[in-house]
C-alpha positions, 0 to 999 in steps of 0.5 A: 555795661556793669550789672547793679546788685540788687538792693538787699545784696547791697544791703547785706554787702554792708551788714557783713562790711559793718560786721567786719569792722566790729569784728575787727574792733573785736579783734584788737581788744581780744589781742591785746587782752591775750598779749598783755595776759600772755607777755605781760602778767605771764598767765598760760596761753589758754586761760589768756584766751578765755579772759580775752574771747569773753571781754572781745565777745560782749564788746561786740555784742553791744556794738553789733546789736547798736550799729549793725542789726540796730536791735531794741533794748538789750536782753538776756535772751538775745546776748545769751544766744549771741555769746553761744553763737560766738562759742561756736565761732570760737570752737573753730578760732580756737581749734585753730589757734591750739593747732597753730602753736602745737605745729609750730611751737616758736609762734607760742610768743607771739600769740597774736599770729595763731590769734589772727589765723582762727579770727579770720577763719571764723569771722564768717561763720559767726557773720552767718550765725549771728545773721540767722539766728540772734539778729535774724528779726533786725538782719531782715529788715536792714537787707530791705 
């Protein structure tokens, strides 16, 4: 006999699962924002990832507050709090990605892989974070 998960441990299986998929979204815009100002244009990688987390940041802002916690109507509050969540998130991820490139240098041309690396580590903090702390009103009512 298979034991069911009680229904707000399905609901927050979902969140994160929606989550994910944003985060993921998130992910592809922030690459190709990355590679295409790294390879492309020929700015340096840090800069590169500044433009990139800001863009991929408020992509998935709007996309998280319309489909995953389904919030009201926009604020700063709430996107400001949001992008200083996300800055702790990106501590880790690009922590990650400078130590990354500064131990093996050749992945410095491919971006993508350090890129990849600190995503994935941090992919749950930020859940945890953006959970409690933006979302928390509308995380509360969809684990119900």
């Amino acid at each position: 006999m298979i034991a069911e998960a009680p229904p707000a441990a399905d609901g927050n299986s979902r969140q994160f699962f929606k989550y994910a998929l944003v985060g993921g979204s998130g992910f592809i815009v922030d690459a190709s924002v990355l590679t295409a100002l790294v390879n492309g244009v020929g700015y340096g990688h840090y800069i590169s990832r500044a433009a990139s987390f800001s863009l991929a940041v408020t992509i998935t802002w709007w996309i998280n507050r319309q489909w995953v916690f389904h919030t009201g109507d926009p604020n700063r509050r709430e996107y400001t709090s949001y992008f200083i969540v996300q800055l702790v998130g990106a501590f880790i991820n690009l922590a990650i990605y400078v130590l990354t490139i500064e131990l093996k240098p050749t992945l410095a041309m491919m971006p993508i892989i350090p890129l990849a690396i600190g995503a994935t580590t941090a992919l749950l903090v930020n859940f945890l974070l953006v959970r409690h702390f933006v979302f928390r009103d509308a995380s509360t009512a969809e684990s119900k």
